[in-house]
N, C-alpha and C positions, 0 to 999 in steps of 0.2 A: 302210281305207287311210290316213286320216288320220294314225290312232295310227302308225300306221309313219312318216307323215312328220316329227311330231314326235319319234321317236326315242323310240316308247312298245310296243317289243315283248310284253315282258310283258302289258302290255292291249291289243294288238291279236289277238294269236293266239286267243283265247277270241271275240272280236267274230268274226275271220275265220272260225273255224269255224260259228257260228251262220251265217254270212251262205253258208256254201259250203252248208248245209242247205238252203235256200232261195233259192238261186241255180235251178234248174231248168235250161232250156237252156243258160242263160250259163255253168253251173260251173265248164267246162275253161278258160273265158278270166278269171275271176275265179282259181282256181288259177291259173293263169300270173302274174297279174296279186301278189297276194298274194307267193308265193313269189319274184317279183320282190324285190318290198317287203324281204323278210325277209331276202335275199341282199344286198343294199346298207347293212342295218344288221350284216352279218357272221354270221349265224345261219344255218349251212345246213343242220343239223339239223332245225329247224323248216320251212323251206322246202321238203327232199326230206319229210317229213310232211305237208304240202298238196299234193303233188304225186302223191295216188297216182290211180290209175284207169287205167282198157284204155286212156283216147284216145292212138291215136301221138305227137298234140302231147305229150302228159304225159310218157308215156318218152323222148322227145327231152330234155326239160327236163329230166327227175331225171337223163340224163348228164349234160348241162353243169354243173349244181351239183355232183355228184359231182367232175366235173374241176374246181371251183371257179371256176367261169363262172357270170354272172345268166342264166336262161332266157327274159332279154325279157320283153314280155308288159306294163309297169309301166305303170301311168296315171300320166304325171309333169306334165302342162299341166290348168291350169285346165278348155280345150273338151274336153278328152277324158274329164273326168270328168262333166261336164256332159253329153255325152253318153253314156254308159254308165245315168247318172241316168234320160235319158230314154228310153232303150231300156227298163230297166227296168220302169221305168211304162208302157210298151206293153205289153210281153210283160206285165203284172198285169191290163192292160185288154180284153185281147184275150180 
């Protein structure tokens, strides 16, 4: 999510996918989260491509970029990544 916020799509979409591999529970919100990302740099090709899977949230999301809407989802605050951080590191712990 970094590289996205730098305005580094090219290197983030290869990072994103690694990371959606190994996301586990989190996936669907990490795809949200990602495809955010990618929809505010203008790329909603790559976006509707991180967006696939059964969850409803999912196909809710791949309309709105379709209709050229962000699907939400975006960690844009410092505590929010921060905690996503720490969730993380529970669900590895647990």
């Amino acid at each position: 999510l970094m590289l996205l916020r730098l305005r580094r799509p090219e290197e983030a979409e290869p990072v994103a996918r690694r990371a959606l591999g190994a996301a586990g529970p989190r996936e669907t919100r990490l795809r949200l989260a990602f495809a955010d990302g990618f929809m505010r740099l203008r790329q909603p090709e790559t976006a509707l491509s991180l967006l696939q899977g059964n969850d409803p949230a999912l196909a809710e999301a791949r309309q709105l970029v379709r209709s050229g809407r962000s699907p939400g989802g975006g960690i844009d605050e410092a505590p929010e990544a921060f905690s996503e951080l720490l969730l993380a590191l529970a669900l590895d712990l647990n």
